[in-house]
C-alpha distance (Angstrom), angle and dihedral (degrees) to the residues before:
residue distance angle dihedral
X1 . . .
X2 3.81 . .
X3 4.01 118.5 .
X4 3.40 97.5 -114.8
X5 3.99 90.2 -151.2
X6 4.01 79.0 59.3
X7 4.00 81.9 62.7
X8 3.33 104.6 47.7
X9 3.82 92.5 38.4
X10 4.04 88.8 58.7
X11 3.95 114.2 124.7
X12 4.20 108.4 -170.9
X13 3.77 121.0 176.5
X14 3.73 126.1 166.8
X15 3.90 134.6 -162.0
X16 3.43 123.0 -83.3
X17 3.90 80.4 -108.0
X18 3.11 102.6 56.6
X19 3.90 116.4 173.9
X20 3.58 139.2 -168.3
X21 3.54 94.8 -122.6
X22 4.42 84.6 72.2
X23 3.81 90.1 61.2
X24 3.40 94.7 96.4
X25 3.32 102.3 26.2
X26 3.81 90.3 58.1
X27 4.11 88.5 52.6
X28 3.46 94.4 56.2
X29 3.85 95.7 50.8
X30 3.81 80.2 43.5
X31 3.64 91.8 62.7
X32 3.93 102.1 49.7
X33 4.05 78.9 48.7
X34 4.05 90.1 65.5
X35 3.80 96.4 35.8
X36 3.99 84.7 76.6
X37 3.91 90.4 -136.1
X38 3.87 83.7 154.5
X39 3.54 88.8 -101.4
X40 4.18 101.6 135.6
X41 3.86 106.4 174.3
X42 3.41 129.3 26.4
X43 4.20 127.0 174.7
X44 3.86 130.5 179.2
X45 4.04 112.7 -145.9
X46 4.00 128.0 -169.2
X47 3.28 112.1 -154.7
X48 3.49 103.7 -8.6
X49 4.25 83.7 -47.9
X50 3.32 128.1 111.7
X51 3.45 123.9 -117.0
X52 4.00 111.9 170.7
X53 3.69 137.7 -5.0
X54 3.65 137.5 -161.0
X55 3.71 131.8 -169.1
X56 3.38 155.7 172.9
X57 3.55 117.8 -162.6
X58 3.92 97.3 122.6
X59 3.36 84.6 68.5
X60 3.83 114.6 93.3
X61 3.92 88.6 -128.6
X62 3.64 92.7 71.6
X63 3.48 119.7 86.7
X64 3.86 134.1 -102.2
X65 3.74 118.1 -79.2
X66 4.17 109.6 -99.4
X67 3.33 94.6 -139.4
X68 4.05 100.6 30.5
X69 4.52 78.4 -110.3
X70 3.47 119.9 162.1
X71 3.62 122.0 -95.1
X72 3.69 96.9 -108.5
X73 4.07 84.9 51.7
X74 4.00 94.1 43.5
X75 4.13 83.4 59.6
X76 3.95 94.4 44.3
X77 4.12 87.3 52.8
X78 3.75 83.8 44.0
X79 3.65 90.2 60.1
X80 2.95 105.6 35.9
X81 4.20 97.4 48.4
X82 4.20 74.8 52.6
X83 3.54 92.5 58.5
X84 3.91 90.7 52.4
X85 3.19 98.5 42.4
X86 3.67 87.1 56.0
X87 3.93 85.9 54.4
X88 3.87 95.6 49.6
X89 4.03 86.6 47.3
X90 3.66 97.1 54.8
X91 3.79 95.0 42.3
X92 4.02 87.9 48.6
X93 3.84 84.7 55.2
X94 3.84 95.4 61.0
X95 3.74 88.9 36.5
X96 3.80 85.2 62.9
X97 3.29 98.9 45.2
X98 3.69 97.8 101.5
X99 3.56 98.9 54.8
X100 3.80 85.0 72.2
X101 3.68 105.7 -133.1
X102 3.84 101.9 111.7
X103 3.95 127.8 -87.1
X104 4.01 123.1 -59.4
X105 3.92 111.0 -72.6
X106 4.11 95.1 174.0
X107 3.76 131.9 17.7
X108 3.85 104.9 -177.6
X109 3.96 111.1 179.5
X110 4.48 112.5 -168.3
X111 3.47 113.6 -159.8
X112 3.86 119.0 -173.1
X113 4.28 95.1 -80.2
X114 3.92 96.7 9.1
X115 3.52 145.6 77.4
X116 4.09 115.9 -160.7
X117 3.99 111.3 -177.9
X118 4.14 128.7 -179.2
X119 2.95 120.3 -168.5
X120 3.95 141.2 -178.3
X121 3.52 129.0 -123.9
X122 3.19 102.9 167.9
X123 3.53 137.6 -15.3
X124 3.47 91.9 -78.4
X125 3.73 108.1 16.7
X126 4.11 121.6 76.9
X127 3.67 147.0 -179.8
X128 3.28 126.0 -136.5
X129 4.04 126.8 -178.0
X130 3.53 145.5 147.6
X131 3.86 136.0 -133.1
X132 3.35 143.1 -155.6
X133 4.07 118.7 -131.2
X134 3.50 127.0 -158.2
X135 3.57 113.2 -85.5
X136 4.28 99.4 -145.5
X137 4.51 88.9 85.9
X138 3.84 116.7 116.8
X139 3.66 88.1 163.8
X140 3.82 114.8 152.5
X141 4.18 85.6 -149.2
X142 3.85 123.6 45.4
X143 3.77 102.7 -102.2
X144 3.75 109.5 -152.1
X145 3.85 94.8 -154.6
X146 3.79 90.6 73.5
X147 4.48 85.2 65.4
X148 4.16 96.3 35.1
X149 3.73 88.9 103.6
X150 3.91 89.6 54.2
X151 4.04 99.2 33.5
X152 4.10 87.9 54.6
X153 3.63 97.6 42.1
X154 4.42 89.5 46.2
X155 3.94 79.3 45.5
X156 3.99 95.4 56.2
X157 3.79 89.3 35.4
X158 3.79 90.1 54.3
X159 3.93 91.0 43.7
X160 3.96 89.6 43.2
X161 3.53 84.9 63.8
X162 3.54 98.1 54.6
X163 3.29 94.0 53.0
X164 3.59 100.2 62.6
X165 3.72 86.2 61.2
X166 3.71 91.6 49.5
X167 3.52 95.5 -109.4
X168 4.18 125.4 133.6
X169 3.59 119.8 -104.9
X170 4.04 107.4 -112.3
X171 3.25 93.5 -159.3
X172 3.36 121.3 -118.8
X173 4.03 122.5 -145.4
X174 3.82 81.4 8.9
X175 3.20 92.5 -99.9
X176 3.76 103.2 146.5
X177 3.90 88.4 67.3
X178 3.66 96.4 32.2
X179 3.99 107.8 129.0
X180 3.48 90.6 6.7
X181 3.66 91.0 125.1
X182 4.08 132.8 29.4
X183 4.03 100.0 -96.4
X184 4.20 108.6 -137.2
X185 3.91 120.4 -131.6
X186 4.11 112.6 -97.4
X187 3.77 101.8 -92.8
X188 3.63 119.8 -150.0
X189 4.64 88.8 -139.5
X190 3.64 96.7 86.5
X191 3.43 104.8 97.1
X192 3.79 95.3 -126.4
X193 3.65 125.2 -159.5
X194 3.80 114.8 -111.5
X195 3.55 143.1 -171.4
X196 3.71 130.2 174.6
X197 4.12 132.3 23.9
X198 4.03 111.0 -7.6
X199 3.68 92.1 -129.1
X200 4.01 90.2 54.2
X201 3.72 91.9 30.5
X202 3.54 100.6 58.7
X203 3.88 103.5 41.1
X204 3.25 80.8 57.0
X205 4.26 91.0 52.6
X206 4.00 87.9 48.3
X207 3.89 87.0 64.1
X208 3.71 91.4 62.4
X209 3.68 138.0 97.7
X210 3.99 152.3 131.6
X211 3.52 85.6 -105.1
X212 3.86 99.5 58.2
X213 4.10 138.8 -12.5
X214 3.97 110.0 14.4
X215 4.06 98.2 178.2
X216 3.93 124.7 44.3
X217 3.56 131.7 174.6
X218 3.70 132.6 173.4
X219 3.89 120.3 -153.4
X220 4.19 131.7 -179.5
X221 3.93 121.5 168.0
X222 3.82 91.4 19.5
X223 3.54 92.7 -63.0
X224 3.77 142.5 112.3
X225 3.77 111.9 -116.0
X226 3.67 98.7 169.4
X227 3.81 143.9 8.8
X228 3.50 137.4 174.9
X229 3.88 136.3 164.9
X230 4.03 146.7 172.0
X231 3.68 94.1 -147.5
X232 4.03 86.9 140.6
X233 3.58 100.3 56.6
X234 3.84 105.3 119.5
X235 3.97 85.8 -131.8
X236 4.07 83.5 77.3
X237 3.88 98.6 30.8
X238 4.65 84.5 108.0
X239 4.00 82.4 68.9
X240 3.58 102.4 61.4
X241 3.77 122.9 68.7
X242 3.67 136.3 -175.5
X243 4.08 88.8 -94.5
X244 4.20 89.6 41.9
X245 4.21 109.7 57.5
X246 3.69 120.2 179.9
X247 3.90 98.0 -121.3
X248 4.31 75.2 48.8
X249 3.85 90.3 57.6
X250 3.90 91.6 42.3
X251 3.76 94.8 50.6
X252 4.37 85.3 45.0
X253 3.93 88.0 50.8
X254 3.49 97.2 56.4
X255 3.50 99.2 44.1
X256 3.81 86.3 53.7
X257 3.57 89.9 44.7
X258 3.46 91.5 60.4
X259 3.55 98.4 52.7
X260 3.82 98.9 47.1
X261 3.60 90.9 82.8
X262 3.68 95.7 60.9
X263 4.07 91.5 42.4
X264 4.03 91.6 54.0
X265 4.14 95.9 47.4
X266 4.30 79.7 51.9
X267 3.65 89.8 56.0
X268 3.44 99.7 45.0
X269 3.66 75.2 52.2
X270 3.45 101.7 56.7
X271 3.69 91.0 42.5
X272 3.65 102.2 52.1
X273 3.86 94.8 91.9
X274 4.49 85.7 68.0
X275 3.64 104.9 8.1
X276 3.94 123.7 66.0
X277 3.94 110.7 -156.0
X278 3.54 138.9 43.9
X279 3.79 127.4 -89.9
X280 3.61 115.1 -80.6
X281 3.62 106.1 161.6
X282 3.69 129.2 31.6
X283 3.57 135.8 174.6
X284 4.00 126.6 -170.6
X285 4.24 97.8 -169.8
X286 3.63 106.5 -161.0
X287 3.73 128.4 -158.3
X288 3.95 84.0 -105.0
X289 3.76 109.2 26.0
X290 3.75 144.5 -10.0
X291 3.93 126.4 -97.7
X292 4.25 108.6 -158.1
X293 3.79 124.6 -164.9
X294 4.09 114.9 -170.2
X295 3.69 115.6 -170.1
X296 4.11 98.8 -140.5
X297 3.92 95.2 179.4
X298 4.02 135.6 -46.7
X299 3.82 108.2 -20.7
X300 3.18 95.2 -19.2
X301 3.93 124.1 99.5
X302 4.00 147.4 141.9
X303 3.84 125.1 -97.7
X304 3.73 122.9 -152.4
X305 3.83 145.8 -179.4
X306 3.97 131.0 179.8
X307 3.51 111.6 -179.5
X308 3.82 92.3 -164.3
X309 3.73 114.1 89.7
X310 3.88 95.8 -161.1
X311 3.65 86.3 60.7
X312 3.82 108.0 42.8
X313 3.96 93.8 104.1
X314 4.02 89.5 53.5
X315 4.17 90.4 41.5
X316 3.95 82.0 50.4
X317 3.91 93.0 51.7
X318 4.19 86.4 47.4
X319 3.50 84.8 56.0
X320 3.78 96.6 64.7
X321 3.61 99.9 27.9
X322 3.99 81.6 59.0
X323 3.64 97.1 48.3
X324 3.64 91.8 51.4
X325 3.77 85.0 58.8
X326 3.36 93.9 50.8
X327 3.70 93.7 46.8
X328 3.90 94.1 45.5
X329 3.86 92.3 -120.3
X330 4.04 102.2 109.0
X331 3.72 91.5 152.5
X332 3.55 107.9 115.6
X333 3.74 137.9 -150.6
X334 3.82 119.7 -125.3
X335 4.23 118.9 -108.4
């Protein structure tokens, strides 16, 4: 049953153009609204446009103004972090074009108390919306358990609204097929790929497998310290093509690597008007894959890839158990 403080909390505003066509689309955003996922503002946007919003910062769920603003200015900044959000997503989608695995489907970005998601509808058509995480972490490493609840529920939101255009879910986070198979241990036989020191180099290796991340790299000061991958392993040979090699993919990872530093300090950027904290976990979900970035202290972070959709929420889990290895803070907080 709905909260009915959720109710009378709810804030709606559409467009000046407002269309039919949003009707439903506006109910269903609605609905994960009242299911008090933690999930506090959601907006749709055409184009880079925005065409509805919902929220719920009346309610005393939501959490304190950054800036001590107004209401009516907290929802503007919502918006209009939203609408750039929308811009960095779509420019992160041609960006990725030329690692071959399809354009950007989900960006989620996890601060140390938020959750931020974007994700694409359609080509043109994206949701934006903004979560509130439980504020009990310590964690050293972003720990992606603590936002599940309001990753899956932006996921089936997102594929919700594909349906009602007839169009498959492509499952975002993987969550659909997440757990849908027993997930082996990382085995140290699999004749990873490594560059760097051997001691740095091969925890890094021991994070890998079919089932899970298949590229790691770890970077401080701008540069790559470490890198290993199992982009050989005949489990992954169906993502390689004649026009996509392996030493290709390596040579596209680093570059990418490189420049997710920069992209997360212009997030935390654009978020800073209703987000406090920097970006310490972000995840670019392709239509084929997952790319992970984990923030493991100042400039210095962990770079992923799983090329496996079905097993982009377990690769995302590897990231942080990894970085808490690397960080020397393996004690983890319950789900």
């Amino acid at each position: 049953m709905t909260d009915p403080q959720l109710i009378d909390a709810l804030e709606e505003e559409s467009a000046e153009q407002d269309v039919p066509g949003f009707r439903k689309k506006r109910n269903l955003c609605r609905e994960l609204l009242l299911r008090g996922t933690g999930i506090f503002h959601i907006a749709h946007y055409t184009g880079g446009v925005l065409d509805f919003s919902l929220d719920l910062l009346g309610h005393a769920s939501a959490p304190a103004a950054v800036d001590d603003a107004e209401p009516a200015q907290r929802r503007e900044a919502y918006r209009r972090v939203g609408a750039q959000l929308v811009y960095r997503a779509a420019d992160l989608s041609r960006r990725v074009w030329e690692l071959q695995c399809g354009g950007l489907v989900r960006l989620a970005v996890q601060t140390r108390a938020d959750l931020v998601f974007c994700n694409t509808v359609t080509g043109g058509e994206h949701v934006v919306g903004f979560g509130s995480l439980p504020s009990t972490s310590t964690d050293a490493v972003a720990d992606p358990s603590r936002s599940s609840e309001i990753d899956r529920a932006a996921a089936q939101l997102a594929s919700a609204l594909r349906q009602l255009v007839r169009l498959p879910s492509q499952n975002p986070g993987g969550w659909l097929t997440a757990g849908g198979a027993p997930v082996s241990a990382p085995t140290a036989d699999l004749a990873a790929h490594v560059v760097g020191p051997p001691e740095a180099s091969g925890l890094l290796a021991t994070a890998l497998r079919p089932a899970g991340l298949h590229y790691l790299s770890h970077h401080r000061a701008g540069e790559q310290t470490a890198a290993a991958d199992i982009l050989r392993h005949p489990d992954l040979e169906v993502f390689f093509n004649r026009g996509v090699t392996v030493a290709g993919r390596r040579a596209r990872y680093e570059r990418l690597a490189g420049d997710l530093s920069l992209l997360s300090l212009q997030v935390s950027r654009d978020l800073r008007r209703t987000v406090a904290g920097q970006v310490e976990r972000m995840v670019l979900d392709l239509e084929i894959g997952a790319v992970f970035y984990y923030l493991l202290a100042p400039e210095e972070y962990l770079f992923g890839v799983a090329l496996d959709q079905d097993w982009v929420t377990q690769a995302d889990l590897d990231m942080s158990a990894l970085g808490r290895q690397l960080t020397g803070s393996e004690t983890r907080t319950s789900t």
